[in-house]
C-alpha positions as CSV (number, residue, x, y, z in Angstrom):
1,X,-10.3,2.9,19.5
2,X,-8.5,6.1,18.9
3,X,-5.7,6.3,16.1
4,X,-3.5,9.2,15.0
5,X,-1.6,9.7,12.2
6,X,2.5,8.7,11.9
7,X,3.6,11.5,9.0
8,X,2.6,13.1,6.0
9,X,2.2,11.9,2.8
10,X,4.7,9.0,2.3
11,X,5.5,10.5,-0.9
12,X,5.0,14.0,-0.7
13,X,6.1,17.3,0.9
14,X,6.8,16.9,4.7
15,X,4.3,18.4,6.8
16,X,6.0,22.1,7.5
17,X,4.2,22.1,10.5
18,X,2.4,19.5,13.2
19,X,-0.7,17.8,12.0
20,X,-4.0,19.7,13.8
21,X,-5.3,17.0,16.6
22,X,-7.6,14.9,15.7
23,X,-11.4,14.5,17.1
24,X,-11.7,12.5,20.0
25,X,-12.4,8.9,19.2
26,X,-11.4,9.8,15.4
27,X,-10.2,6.6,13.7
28,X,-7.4,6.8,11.0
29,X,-7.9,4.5,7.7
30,X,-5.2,5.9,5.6
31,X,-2.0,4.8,6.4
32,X,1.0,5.5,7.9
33,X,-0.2,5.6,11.1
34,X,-3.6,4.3,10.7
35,X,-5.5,2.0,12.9
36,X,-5.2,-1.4,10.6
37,X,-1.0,-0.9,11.3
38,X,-1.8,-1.5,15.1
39,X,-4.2,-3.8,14.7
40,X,-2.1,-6.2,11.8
41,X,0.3,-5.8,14.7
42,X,-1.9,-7.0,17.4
43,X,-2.6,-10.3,15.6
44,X,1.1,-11.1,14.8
45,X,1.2,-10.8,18.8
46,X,-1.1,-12.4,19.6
47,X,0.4,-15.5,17.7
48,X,3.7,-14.8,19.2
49,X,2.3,-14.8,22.8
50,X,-0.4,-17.2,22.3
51,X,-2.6,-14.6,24.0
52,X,-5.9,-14.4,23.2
53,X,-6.2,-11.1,25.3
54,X,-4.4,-9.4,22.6
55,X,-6.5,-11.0,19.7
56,X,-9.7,-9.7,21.5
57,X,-7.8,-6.2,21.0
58,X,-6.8,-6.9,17.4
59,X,-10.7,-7.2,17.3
60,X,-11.5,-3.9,18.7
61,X,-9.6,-2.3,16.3
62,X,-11.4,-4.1,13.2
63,X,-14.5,-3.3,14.6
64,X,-13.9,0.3,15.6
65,X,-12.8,0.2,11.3
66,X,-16.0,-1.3,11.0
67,X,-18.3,1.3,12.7
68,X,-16.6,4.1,10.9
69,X,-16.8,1.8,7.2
70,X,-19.2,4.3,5.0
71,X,-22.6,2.5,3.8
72,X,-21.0,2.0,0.5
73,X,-17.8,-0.4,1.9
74,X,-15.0,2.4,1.7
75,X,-13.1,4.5,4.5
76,X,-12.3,8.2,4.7
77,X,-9.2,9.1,5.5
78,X,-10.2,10.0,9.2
79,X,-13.8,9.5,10.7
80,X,-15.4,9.5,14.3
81,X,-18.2,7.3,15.2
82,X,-21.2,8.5,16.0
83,X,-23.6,7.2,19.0
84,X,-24.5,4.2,17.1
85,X,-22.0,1.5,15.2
86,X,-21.9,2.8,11.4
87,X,-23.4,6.0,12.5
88,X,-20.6,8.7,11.7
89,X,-20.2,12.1,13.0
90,X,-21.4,15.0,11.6
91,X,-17.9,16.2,10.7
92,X,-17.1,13.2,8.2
93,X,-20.6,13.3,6.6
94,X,-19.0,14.9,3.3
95,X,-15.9,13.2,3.5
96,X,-15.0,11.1,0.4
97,X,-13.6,7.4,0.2
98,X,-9.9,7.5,-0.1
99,X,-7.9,4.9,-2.2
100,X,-4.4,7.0,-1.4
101,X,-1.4,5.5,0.1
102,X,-3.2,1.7,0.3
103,X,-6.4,2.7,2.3
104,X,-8.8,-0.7,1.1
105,X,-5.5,-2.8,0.8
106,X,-4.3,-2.4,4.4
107,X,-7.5,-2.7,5.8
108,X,-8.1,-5.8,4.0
109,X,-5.0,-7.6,4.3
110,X,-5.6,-6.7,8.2
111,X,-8.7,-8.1,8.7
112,X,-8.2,-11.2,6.4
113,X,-5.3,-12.3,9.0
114,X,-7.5,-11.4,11.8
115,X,-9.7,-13.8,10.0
116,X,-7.2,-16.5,9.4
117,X,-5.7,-15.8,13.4
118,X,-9.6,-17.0,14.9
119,X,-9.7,-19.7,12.1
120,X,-6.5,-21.1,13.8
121,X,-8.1,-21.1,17.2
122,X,-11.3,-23.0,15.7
123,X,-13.2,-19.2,17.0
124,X,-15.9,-18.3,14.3
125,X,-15.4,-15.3,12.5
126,X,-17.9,-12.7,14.0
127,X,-20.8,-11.9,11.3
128,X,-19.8,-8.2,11.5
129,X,-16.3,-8.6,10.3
130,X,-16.9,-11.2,7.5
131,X,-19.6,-8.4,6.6
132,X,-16.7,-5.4,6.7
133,X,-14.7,-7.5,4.8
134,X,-17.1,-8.7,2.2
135,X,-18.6,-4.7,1.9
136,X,-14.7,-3.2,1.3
137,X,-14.2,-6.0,-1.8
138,X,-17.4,-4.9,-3.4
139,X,-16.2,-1.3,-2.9
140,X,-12.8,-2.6,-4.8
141,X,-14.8,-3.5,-7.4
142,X,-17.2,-0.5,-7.7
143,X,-14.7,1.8,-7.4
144,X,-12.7,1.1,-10.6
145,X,-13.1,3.4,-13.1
146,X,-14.2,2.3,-16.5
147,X,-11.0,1.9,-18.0
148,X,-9.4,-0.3,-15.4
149,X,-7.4,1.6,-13.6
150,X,-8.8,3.5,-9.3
151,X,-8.6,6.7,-8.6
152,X,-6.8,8.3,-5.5
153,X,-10.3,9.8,-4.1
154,X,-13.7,8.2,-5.3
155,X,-16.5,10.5,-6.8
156,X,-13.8,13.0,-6.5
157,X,-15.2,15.7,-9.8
158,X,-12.2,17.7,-10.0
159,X,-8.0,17.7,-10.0
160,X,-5.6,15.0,-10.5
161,X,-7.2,12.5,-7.8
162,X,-9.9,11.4,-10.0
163,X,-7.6,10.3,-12.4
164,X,-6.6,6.8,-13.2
165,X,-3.8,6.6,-11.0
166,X,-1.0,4.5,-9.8
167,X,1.5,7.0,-7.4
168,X,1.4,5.9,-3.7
169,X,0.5,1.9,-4.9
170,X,-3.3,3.1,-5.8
171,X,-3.8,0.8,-8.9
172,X,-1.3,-1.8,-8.7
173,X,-2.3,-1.7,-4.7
174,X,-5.6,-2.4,-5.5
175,X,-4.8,-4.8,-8.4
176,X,-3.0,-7.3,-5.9
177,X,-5.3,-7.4,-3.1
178,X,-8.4,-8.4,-5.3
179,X,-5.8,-11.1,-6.3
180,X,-5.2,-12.5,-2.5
181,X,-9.1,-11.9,-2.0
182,X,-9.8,-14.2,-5.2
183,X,-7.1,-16.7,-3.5
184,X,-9.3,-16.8,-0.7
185,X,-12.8,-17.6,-1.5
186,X,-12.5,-18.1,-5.6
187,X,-14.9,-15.2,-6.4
188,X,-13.7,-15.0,-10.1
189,X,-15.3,-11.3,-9.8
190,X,-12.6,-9.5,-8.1
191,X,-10.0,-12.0,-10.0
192,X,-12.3,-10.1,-13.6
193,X,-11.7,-6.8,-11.6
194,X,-7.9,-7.3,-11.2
195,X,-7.6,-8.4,-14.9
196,X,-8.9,-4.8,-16.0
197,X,-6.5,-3.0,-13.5
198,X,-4.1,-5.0,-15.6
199,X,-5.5,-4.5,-18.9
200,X,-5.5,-1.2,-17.9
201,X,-1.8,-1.6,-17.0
202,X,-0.8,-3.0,-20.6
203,X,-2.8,0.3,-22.4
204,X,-1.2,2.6,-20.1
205,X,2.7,1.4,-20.7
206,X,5.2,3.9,-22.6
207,X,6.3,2.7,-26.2
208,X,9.7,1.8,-27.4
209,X,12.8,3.0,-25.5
210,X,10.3,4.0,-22.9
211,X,8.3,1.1,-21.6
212,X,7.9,2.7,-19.0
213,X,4.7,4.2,-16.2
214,X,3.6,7.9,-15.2
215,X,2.0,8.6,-11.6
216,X,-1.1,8.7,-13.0
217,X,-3.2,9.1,-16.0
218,X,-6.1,11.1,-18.2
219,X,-9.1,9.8,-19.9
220,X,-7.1,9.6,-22.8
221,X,-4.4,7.5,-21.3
222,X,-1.8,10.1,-21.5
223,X,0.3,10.4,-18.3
224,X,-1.0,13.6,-16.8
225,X,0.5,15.8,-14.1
226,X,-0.7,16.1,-10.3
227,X,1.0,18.4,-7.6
228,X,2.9,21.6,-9.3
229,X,6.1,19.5,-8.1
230,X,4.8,16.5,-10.3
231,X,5.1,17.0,-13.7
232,X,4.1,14.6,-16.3
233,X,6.5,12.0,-16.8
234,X,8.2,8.6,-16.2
235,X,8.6,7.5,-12.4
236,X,10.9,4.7,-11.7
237,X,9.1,4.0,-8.4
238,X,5.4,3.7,-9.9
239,X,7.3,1.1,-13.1
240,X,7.9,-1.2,-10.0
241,X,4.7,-0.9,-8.6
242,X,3.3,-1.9,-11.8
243,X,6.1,-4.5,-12.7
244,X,4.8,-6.3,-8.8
245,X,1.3,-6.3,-9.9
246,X,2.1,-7.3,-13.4
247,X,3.7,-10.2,-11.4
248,X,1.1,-11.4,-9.6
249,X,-1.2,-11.3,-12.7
250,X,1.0,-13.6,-14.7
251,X,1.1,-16.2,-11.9
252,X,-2.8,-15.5,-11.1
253,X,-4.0,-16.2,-14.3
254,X,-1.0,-17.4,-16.8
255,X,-1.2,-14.6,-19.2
256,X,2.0,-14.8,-20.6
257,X,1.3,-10.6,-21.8
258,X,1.6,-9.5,-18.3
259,X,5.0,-10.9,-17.8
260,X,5.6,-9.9,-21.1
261,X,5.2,-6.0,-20.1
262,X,7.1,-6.6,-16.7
263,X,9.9,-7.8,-18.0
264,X,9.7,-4.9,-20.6
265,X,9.2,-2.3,-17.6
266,X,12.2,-3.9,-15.6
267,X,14.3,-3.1,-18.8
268,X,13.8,0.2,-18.7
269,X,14.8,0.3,-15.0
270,X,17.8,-1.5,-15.8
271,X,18.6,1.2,-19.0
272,X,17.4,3.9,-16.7
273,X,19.7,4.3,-14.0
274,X,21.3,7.3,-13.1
275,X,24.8,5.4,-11.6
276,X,24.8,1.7,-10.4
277,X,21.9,0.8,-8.5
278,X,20.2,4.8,-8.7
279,X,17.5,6.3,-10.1
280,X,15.6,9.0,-10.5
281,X,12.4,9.2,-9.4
282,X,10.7,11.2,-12.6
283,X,11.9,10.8,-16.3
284,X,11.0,13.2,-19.0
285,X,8.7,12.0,-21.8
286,X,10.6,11.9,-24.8
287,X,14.1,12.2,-23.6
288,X,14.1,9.6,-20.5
289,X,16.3,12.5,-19.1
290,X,16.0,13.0,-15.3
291,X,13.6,15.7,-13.8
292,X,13.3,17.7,-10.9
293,X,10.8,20.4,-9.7
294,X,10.5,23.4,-7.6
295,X,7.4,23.2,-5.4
296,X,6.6,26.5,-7.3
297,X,6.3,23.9,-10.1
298,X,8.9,25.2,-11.9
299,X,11.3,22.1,-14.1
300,X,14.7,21.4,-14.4
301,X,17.3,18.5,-15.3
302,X,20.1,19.8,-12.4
303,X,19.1,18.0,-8.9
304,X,21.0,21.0,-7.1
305,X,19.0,23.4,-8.5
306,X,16.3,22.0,-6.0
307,X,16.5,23.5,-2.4
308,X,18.0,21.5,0.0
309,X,15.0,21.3,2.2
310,X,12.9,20.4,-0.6
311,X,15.2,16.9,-1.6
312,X,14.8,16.0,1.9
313,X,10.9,16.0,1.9
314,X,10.4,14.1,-1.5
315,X,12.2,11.1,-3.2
316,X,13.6,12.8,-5.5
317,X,16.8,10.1,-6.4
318,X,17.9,7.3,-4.5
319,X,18.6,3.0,-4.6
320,X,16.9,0.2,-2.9
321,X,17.0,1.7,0.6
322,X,14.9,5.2,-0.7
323,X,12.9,2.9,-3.3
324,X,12.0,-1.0,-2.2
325,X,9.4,-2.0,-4.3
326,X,12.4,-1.2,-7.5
327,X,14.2,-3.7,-5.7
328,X,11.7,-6.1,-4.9
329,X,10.8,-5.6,-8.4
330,X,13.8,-7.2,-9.7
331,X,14.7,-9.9,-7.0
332,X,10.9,-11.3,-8.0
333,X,11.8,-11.5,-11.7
334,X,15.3,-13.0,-11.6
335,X,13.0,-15.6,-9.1
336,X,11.0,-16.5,-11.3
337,X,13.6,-16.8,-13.9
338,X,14.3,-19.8,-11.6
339,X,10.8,-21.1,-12.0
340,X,7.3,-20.2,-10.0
341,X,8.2,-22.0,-6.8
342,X,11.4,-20.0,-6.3
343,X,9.4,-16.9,-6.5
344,X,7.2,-17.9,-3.8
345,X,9.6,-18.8,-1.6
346,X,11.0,-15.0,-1.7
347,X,7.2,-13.9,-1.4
348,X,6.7,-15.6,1.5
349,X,10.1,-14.4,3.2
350,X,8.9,-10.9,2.0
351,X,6.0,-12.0,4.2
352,X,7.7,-13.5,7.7
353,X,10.1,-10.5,7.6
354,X,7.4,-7.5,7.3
355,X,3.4,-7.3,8.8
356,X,0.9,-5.5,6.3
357,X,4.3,-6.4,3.6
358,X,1.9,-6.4,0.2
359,X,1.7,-2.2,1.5
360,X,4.4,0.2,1.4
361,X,3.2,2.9,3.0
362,X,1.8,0.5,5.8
363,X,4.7,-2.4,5.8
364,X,6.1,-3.0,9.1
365,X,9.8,-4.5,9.1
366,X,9.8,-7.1,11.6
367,X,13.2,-5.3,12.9
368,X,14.1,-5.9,16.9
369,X,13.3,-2.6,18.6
370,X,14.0,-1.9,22.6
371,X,12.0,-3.1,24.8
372,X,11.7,0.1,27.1
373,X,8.4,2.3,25.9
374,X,9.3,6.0,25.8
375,X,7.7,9.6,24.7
376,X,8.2,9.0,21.4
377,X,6.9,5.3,21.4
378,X,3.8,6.9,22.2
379,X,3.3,9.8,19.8
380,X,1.7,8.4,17.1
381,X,0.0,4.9,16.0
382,X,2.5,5.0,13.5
383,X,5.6,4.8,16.0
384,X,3.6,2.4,18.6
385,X,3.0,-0.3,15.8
386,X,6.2,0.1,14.8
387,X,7.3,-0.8,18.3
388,X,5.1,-3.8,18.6
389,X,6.8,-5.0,15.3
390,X,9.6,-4.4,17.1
391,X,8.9,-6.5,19.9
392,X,7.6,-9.5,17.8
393,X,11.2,-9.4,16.1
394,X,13.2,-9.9,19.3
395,X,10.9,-12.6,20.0
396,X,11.3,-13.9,16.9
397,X,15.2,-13.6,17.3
398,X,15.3,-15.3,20.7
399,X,13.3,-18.2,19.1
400,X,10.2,-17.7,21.6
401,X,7.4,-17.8,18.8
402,X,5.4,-20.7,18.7
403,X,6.0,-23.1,15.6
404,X,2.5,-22.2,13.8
405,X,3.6,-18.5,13.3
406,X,6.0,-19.2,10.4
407,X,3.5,-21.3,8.6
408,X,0.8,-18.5,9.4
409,X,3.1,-15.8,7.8
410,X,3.8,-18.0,4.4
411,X,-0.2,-17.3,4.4
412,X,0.0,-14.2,4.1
């Protein structure tokens, strides 16, 4: 199975210039554009159509994730098979695990709907996948750092992506999956594990006016700078990534602290925004004033100092439509406001209208797309799963999917 990548860092700085191909056979783990996106895809169609053609290819593309899994249950970002299944390449020999932009998450959430989808057809679950799946939730586990929180590369001696770190979804990403995995077969060790991400989550919170989260963090749980263009501070997206996790925590285990510190985070949103329904994306220590940065790494509190091609490749302000998860954030707390079983009911319409939804650099909006496959359809994974989203949405509209696939996304 051969993947390709959809864009650069979701993030980040825009690539300046096209990604270099990609080996022949190479297999892409870290999304957007990696090979669980076409896959999570694959299944949804597969429940649409009733085909199990298309389920036999959902299963390709686990196992081709599966070959490529390194002996210790994580992914690199890109890897090629070698001659034998969970042989690899010489070129990815030295390549480390990735946690960025919800690597293990995607991958898991994938393959436990690829689970669920033969379960449905009374098929057993090859041993091979319940294997891959039960090797990458170990991995979630021995991964953590000793303080709670992941890093963004594992084993990774030197820079920012050793740190404890929550930009791109890494902590609060991995926090919530070991949730759903404890929901599935009540292993209370990766419900323990998800406890410490959120203890870790409670240590690492701003004080007073500032209850706030940095991108990531230091040994000594101060929030710590990564890329020159991300100085240490306050980010409004990474407080909801925490506040969703937080969530999830509270109704997982009925500590009443990690509501506590959500609902504390969500007021800082609320006192932080920059005019109705905006923020910033970084917030200065201290002040809560607004920051920007030149990629030169250079600070200031004026957004038009920054070039104008620069605040087109990061989010550097913006509402719900530049940042979701704020958004989500709040609809999830004014549900539960309402009482537990209102909040599910949003979760699981989060879940019917998105594939891979629990992801944000991987979440596919169920959104009708054309039927006609072009160029572009076909120049990445990223776009392609994206169009068979697409497809399962006008299916979806014209009422063709079989009754069982709403019940199968409140599963989710």
């Amino acid at each position: 199975m051969e993947a390709s990548t959809g864009s650069s860092r979701a993030s980040g700085w825009r690539a300046r210039t096209p990604p270099s191909p990609l080996p022949e056979h190479a297999v892409v783990a870290r999304p957007p554009g990696s090979a669980q996106e076409l896959g999570a895809c694959l299944v949804a169609a597969s429940r649409a159509s009733d085909s199990r053609r298309l389920l036999l290819e959902a299963l390709g593309v686990a196992q081709a994730l599966a070959c490529v899994q390194n002996a210790n249950g994580g992914w690199s970002e890109t890897a090629s098979p070698g001659p034998v299944c969970g042989s690899h390449g010489a070129e990815t020999t030295k390549a480390k695990e990735t946690l960025d932009d919800g690597t293990i998450p995607s991958i898991l959430y994938f393959l436990f709907d690829l689970e669920d989808r033969l379960s449905e057809l009374s098929i057993e679950p090859p041993l091979w996948l319940t294997a891959s799946a039960r090797r990458a939730q170990h991995f979630s586990i021995r991964s953590q750092r000793e303080d709670g929180s992941w890093p963004q590369i594992v084993d990774d001696g030197k820079g920012y992506a050793r740190l404890g770190t929550l930009n791109d979804d890494v902590t609060t990403g991995m926090i919530r999956v070991l949730i759903a995995a404890y929901r599935r077969n009540g292993n209370t060790a990766y419900l323990d594990a998800a406890r410490r991400g959120g203890d870790f989550l409670l240590r690492a919170q701003g004080a007073g006016a500032q209850r706030a989260f940095g991108q990531q963090y230091d040994s000594a749980l101060n929030v710590a700078p990564a890329r020159k263009f991300e100085p240490a501070a306050y980010s409004s997206l990474e407080t909801a990534y925490a506040i969703n996790a937080l969530i999830d925590l509270h109704l997982a285990t009925g500590d009443g602290r990690y509501l506590a510190a959500a609902r504390a985070a969500a007021a800082w949103l609320e006192a932080s925004q920059t005019g109705p329904g905006e923020w910033a994306r970084l917030y200065e220590i201290g002040t809560n004033k607004p920051i920007y940065a030149l990629r030169a790494g250079r600070v200031t509190y004026e957004l038009q100092d920054v070039p104008a091609a620069d605040l087109a490749a990061y989010r550097w302000t913006g509402g719900r439509d530049v940042y979701p998860e704020i958004g989500l954030a709040f609809d999830r707390l004014e549900r539960l406001d309402q009482g537990v079983e209102g909040l599910r009911a949003l979760d699981r319409r989060i879940a019917a209208d998105s594939l891979l939804a629990a992801t944000p650099t991987a979440r596919l909006p169920l959104v009708p797309a054309n039927e006609a496959i072009t160029a572009a359809t076909l120049a990445s994974t990223r776009r392609f799963a994206e169009h068979c989203a697409g497809l399962i949405a006008l299916q979806m509209r014209d009422g063709t999917l079989p009754p069982e696939v709403d019940d199968s996304a409140a599963r989710r």
